[in-house]
C-alpha positions as CSV (number, residue, x, y, z in Angstrom):
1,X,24.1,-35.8,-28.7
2,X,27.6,-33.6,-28.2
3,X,28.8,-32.6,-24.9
4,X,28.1,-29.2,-25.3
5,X,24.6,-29.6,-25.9
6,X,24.0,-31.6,-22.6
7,X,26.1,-29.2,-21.0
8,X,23.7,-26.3,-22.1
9,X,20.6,-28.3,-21.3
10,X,22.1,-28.7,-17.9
11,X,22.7,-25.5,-17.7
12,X,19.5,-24.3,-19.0
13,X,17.4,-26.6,-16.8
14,X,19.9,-25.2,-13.3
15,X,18.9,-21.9,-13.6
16,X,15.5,-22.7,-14.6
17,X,14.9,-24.4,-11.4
18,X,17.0,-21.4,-9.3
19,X,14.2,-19.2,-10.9
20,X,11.4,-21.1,-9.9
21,X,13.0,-21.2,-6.3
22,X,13.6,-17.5,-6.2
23,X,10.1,-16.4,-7.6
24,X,8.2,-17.7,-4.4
25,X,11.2,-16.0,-2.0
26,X,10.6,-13.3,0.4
27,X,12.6,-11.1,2.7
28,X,10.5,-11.6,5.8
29,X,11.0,-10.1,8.8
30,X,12.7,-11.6,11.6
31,X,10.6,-14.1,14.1
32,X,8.2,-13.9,11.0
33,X,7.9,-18.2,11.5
34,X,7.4,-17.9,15.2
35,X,4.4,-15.4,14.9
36,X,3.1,-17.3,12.1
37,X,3.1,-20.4,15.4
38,X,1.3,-18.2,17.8
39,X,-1.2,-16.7,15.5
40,X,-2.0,-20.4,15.1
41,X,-2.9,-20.8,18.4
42,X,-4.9,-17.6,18.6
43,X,-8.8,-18.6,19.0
44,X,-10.4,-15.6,17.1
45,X,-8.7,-12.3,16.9
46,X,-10.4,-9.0,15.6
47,X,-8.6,-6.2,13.3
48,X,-10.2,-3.2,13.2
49,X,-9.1,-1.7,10.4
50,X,-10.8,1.1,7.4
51,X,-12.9,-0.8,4.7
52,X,-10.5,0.2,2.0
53,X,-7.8,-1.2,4.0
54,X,-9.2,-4.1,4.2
55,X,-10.3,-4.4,0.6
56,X,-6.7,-3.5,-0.5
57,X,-5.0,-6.3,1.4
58,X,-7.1,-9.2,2.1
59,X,-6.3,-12.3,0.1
60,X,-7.5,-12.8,-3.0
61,X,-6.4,-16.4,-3.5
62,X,-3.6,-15.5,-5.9
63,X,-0.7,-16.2,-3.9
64,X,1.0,-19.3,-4.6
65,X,2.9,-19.4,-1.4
66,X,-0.6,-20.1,0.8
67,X,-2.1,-22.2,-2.0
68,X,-6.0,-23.1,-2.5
69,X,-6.2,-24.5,0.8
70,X,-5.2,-21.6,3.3
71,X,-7.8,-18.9,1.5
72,X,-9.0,-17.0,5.0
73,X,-12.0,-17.1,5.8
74,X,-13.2,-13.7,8.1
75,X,-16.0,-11.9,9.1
76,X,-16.3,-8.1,8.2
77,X,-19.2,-6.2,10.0
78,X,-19.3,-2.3,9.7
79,X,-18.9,-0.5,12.7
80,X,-21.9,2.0,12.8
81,X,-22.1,2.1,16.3
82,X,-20.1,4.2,19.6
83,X,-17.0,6.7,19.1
84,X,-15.6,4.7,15.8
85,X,-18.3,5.2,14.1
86,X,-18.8,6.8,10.4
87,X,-14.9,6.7,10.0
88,X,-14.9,4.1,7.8
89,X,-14.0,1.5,9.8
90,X,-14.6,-2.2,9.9
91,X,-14.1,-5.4,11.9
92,X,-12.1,-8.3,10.2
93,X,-12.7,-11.3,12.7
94,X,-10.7,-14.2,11.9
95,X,-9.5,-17.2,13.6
96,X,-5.9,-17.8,14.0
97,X,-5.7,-20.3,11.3
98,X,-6.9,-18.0,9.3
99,X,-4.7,-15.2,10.3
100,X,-1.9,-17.8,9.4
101,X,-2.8,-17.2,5.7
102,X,-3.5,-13.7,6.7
103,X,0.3,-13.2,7.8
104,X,1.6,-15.2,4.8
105,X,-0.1,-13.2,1.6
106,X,1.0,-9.9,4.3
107,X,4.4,-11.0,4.4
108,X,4.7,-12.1,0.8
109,X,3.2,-8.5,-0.7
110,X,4.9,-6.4,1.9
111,X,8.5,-8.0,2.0
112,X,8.7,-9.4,-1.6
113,X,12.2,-10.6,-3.4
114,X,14.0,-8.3,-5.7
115,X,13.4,-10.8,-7.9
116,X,9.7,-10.4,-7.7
117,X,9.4,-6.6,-8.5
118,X,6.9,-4.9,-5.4
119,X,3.3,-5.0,-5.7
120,X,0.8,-2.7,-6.0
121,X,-0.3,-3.0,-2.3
122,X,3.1,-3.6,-1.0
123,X,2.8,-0.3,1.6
124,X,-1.1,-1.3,2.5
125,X,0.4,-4.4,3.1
126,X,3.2,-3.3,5.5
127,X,1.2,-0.8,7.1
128,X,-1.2,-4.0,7.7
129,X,1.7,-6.4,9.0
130,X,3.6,-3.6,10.8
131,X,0.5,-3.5,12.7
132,X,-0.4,-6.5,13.3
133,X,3.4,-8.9,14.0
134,X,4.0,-6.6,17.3
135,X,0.4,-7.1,18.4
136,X,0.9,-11.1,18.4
137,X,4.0,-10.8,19.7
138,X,2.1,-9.0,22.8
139,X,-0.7,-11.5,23.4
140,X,-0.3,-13.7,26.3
141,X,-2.1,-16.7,27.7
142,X,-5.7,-16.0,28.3
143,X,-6.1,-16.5,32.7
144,X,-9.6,-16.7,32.3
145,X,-12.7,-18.0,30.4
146,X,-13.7,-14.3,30.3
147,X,-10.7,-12.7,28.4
148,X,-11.8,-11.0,25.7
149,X,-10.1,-12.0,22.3
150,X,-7.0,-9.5,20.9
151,X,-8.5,-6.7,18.9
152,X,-5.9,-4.9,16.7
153,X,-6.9,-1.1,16.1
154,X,-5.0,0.0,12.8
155,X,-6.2,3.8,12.3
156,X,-3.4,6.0,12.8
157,X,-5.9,9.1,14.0
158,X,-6.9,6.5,17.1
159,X,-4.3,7.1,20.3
160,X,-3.3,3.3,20.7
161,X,-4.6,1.5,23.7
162,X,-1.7,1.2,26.3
């Protein structure tokens, strides 16, 4: 075999690899790794969130960056009841594990690579994280048994609870 043809193999096989790298690459937002820490350490947190909101972003299993073994597993209940009711809304309780893989197939639609072309649900998706990173970013170490878990309220005709 000639020198230029293992040159262009080389070649070839370089930026075949650089591709592979790039196609799982996204721009995420700064401190993205240290939220991704504390969400782990989250017991159970609740989103509240509309249905199709919901439906537009959670994970369906596709993202290769979480693989097969971080699918999230949650627990949505209509809320039919008190002054949220018939808007819509629903409430997403997860564990923080699960809001780990949550934050990751968030992250990975809303803050893709130029390489990767945006999503469909790339602005559900931000809307979702944008939401969500500054709420974890708040929580703080439970001081008693009795603290009630983090709810996240993401419905932008809701004044946010100060």
């Amino acid at each position: 075999m000639s020198k230029p043809c293992r040159s262009r193999r080389t070649a070839l096989a370089v930026v075949a690899v650089a591709c592979l790298a790039l196609a799982g690459c996204t721009q995420s937002p700064v401190k993205h790794d240290d939220r991704l820490t504390k969400a782990a350490g989250i017991a159970r947190v609740t989103i509240v969130c509309s249905k199709d909101l919901w439906d537009e972003t959670k994970p369906d299993g596709k993202n290769i960056s979480n693989g097969p073994e971080n699918t999230v597993k949650a627990t949505v209940s209509a809320i039919s009841t008190g002054p949220r009711a018939d808007r819509g809304l629903v409430e997403v309780s997860m564990t923080g594990t699960n809001l780990v893989a949550y934050l990751k197939e968030l992250d990975a639609n809303a803050h893709p690579s130029s390489w990767n072309g945006t999503p469909g649900n790339a602005a559900a998706s931000r809307r979702v994280y944008d939401a969500i990173a500054p709420a974890i970013d708040r929580i703080k170490a439970a001081t008693s048994p009795n603290d009630p878990e983090p709810e996240i309220v993401i419905d932008d005709t809701i004044p946010e609870k100060v």
